[in-house]
N, C-alpha and C positions, 0 to 999 in steps of 0.2 A: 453498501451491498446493492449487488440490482434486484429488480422487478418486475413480473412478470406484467402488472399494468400495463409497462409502455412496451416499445419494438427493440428489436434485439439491438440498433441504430442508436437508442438513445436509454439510461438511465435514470434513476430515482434512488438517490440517499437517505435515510430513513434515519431516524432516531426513536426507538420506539420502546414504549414499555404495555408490556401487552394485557388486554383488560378483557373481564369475563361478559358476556351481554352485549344486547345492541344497544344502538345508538338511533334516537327519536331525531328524526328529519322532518322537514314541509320545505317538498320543492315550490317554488312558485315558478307559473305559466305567466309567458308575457304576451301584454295586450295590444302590442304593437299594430300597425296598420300595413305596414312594408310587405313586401315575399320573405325578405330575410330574418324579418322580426316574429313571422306564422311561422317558419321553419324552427325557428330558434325554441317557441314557445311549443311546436310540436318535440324537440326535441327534448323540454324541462319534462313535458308530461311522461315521457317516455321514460326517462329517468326514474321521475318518482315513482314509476311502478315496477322498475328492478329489482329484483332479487338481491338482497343483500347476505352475506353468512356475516351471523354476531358472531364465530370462532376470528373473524379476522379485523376485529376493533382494536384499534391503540390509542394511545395518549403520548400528547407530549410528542407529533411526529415532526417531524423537519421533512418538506418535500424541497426536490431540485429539478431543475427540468436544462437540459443542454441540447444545444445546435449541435450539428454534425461537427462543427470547425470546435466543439468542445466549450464555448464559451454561453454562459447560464444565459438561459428565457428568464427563468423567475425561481423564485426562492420563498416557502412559504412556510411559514410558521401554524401549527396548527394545536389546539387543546387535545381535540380528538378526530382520529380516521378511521370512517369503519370501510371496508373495500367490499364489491360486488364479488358474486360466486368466481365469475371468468375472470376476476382480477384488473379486467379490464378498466372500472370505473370508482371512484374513490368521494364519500362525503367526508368534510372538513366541515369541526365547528372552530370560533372565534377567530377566524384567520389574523395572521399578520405576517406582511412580507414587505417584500421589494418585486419590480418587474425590470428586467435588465432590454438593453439596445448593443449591440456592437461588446457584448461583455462589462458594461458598465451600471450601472445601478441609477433609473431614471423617473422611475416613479416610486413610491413608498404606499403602502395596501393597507386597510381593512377593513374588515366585513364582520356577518355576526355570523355566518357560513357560508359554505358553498363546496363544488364538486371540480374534481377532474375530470379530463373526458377524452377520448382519441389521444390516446399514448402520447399526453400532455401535451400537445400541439394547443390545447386551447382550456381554458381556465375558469370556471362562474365563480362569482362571487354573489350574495344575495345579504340584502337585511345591513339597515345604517353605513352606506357604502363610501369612504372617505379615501382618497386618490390624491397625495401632493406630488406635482413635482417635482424634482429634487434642481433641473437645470433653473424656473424663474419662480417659482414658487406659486404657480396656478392650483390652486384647490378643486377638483371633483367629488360631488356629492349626487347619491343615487339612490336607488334601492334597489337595482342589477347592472352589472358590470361582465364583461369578458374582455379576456385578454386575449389576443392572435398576435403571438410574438413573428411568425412568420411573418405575418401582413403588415406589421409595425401599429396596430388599430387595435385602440378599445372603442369596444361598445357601450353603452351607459343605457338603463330604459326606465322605466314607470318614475318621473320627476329628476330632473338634471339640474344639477345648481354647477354653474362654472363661477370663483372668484379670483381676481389678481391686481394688486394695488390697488384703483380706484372702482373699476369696474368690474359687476357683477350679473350674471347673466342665467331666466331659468329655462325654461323647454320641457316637453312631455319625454323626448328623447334624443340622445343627442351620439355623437362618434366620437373619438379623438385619436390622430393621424400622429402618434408620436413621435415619429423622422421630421414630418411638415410643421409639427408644434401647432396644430389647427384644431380647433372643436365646432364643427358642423353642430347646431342646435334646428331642433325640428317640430314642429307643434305648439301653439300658443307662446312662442318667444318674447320677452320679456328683459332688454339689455338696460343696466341701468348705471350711470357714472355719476363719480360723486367731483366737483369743482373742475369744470362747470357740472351745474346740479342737471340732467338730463335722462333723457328713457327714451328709447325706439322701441316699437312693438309690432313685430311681424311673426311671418306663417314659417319663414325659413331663415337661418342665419350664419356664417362663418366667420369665425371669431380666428383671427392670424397673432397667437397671441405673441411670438417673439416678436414680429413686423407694428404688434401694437395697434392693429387693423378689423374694421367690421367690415362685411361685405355680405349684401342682403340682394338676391333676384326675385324676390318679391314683392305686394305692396308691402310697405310701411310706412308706421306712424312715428314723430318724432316729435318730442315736449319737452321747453327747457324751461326750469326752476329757479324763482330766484325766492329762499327758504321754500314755504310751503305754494307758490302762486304760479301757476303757468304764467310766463311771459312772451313767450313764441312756440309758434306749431308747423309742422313739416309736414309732408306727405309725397309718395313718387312709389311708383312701380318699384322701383330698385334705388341704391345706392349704397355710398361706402364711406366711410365714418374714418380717420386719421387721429386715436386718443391722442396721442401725443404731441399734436400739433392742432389740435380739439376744432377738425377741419372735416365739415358734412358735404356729402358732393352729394346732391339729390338727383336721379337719372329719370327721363320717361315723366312726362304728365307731371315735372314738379311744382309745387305749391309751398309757397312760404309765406305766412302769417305773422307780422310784425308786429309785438304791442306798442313800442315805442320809437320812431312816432308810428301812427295807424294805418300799418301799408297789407297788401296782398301781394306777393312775385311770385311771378309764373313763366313757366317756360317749359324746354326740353331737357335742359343739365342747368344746374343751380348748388354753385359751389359757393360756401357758408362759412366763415369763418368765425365760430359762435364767441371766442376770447376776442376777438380783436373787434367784431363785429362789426365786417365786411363783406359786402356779398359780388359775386362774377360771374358771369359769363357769355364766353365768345359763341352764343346760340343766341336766334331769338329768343328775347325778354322783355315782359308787360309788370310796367309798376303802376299798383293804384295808389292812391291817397286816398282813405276814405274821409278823412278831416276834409279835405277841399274837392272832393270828387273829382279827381283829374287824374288821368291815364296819359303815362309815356311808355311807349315802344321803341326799340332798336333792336337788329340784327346782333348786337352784344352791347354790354354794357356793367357799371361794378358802381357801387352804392357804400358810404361812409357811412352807419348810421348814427356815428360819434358826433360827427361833423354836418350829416345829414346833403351830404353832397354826390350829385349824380351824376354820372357821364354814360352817353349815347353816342354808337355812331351806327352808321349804315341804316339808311332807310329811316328815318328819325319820325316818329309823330307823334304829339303830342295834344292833348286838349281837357278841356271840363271846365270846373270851377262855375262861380256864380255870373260869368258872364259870356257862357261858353265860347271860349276862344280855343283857336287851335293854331297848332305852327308844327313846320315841316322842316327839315333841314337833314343832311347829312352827319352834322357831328353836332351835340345839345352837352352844356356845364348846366345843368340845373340845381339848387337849393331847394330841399324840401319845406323847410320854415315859410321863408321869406317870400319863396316861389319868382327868385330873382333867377335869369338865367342869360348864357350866352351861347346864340347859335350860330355855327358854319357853315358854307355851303350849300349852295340854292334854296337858301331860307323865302319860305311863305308863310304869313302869319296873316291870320284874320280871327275878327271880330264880329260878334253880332250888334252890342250897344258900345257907340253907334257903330252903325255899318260902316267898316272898312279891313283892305284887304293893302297888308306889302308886302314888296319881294325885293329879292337881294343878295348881294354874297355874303354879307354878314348882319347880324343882330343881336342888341341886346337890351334888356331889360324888365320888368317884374308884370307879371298878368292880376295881381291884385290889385292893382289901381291903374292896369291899361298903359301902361308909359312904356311902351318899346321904338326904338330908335335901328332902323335899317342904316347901313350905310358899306361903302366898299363897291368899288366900278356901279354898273347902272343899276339904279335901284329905280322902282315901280309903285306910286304910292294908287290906289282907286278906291273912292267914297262910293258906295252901293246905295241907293238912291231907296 
């Protein structure tokens, strides 16, 4: 049967068995920070002080809500409905449904209540709010929710829990883009994966969850586990996270904290591969050692830390240690251990004890006990007095 709740455009199927008395509500007002989250919560208060008639309370309703093109928004199961004077607006307690896309059945709903509103174009849910999936099986969890089947967008507010296979993610509040399969999380973000054991923690975050994808424009922090122990720490303005190929791209001002062996890497973009534990990139990059205090820079460069092997090229320099030495070169094989290494191209290496300075096209050899070996066309050897 239809309803005068919605427009003459679109209907409402009812199953109703009709009951004497009202029905006890508490809207809740959200605390949001947004324009759209003050509108939203002016719009719960406004609510809660409607007019209801107890002549028009049921149990046991089935609501429907359809597109123009006939094909269901959502489908809601309700214990009881009691409806506003003008018909216009509808509380629902125990909800349980589905929310439809393209006429197919894409997320699964419940709530411990909530209301209709604008001749169902838009949907609250409030109180232990539980949102599956039905396409990969992402769990949402809240304590307010709205549907906007038109916009393809749920809203979520006051504490967001997003999980799916490994990863687990919370926020003050969050979106989700049901076409895009994306959940925007917003406010003390808190992403957390399990093997590799890890957590990023920023202001802002979007989670791509078919693509399997983080992606963060603001600072964040990043700490990987191994059981309960931080072993490496991250940090950058931004960057984007690859779960399934468990590959950190750190953007803007990034830092990476190595426990083993004991480095700092820094640069502009800093791509991480935390399983294979490999680090890149074609940007300037500074490695320290703090074990042997020596610092190597190049225009780009990618680090084994399995193998603890480093390669440099463009603009190479390198220096520290206990004899502070330094060497120059276009393209550097460095060993972190060993501190053995091989350099290309207009290689300069000098020494403080004792003084001296070579040059050359090529070099090789270890700064921990001073044994390098210039050689390749004209090499330049000079003892500094």
């Amino acid at each position: 049967m239809s309803s005068s709740l919605f427009s003459s455009r679109q209907w409402v199927k009812f199953s109703l068995v009709l009951l004497m008395g009202g029905l006890p509500f508490v809207a809740i007002a959200c605390g949001g920070q947004s324009q759209t989250e003050k509108q939203l919560a002016k719009e719960a208060k406004s609510f809660e002080k409607e007019s209801f008639d107890t002549d028009l309370t049921f149990a046991f309703v089935t609501l429907e809500e359809f597109d123009q093109k006939g094909q269901l928004w959502w489908k809601v199961k309700a214990k009881e409905a009691t409806y506003s004077k003008d018909k216009k607006k509808a509380r629902i307690t125990d909800p349980k449904g589905e929310f439809f896309q393209d006429g197919k059945a894409i997320l699964r709903i419940s709530a411990q209540n909530g209301e209709v509103q604008q001749d169902g174009q838009r949907i609250f849910l409030r109180g232990n709010i539980l949102a599956t999936d039905l396409r990969d099986g992402l769990v949402i969890k809240g304590n307010e929710l709205e549907w906007r089947p038109k916009e393809d967008l749920i809203l979520v507010r006051n504490n967001v829990t997003g999980t799916r296979q490994k990863m687990a993610a919370t926020a003050k509040n969050g979106k989700y883009l049901t076409r895009a399969r994306r959940l925007d999380l917003e406010g003390n973000v808190v992403a957390i994966s399990k093997e590799p054991s890890f957590q990023v923690t920023t202001d802002r975050l979007a989670w791509l969850v078919e693509k399997q994808q983080l992606s963060g424009d603001r600072a964040l922090q990043m700490q990987r586990y191994e059981g309960k122990t931080v072993t490496d720490q991250a940090s950058a303005d931004g960057g984007e996270m690859d779960i399934k190929s468990e590959t950190l791209t750190l953007k803007q001002s990034a830092r990476l904290n190595i426990a083993d062996p004991p480095m700092l890497v820094s640069g502009n973009q800093i791509l991480w591969k935390i399983k294979d534990r490999k680090i890149f990139s074609d940007q300037p990059i500074t490695f320290f050692g703090s074990k042997d205090n020596i610092t190597l820079v190049g225009n780009k460069g990618d680090l084994d830390l399995k193998t603890r092997d480093l390669n440099l090229s463009g603009n190479v320099n390198g220096g520290g240690g206990v004899r502070q030495a330094s060497l120059k070169s276009d393209r550097l094989k460095w060993n972190m251990d060993s501190q053995a290494f091989e350099a290309d191209g207009n290689v300069i290496y000098r020494q403080a004890k004792p003084p001296l300075s070579l040059s050359g096209p090529k070099a090789k050899g270890t700064l921990k006990d001073q044994q390098v070996v210039v050689s390749g066309g004209r090499v330049v050897t000079q003892f500094v007095p």
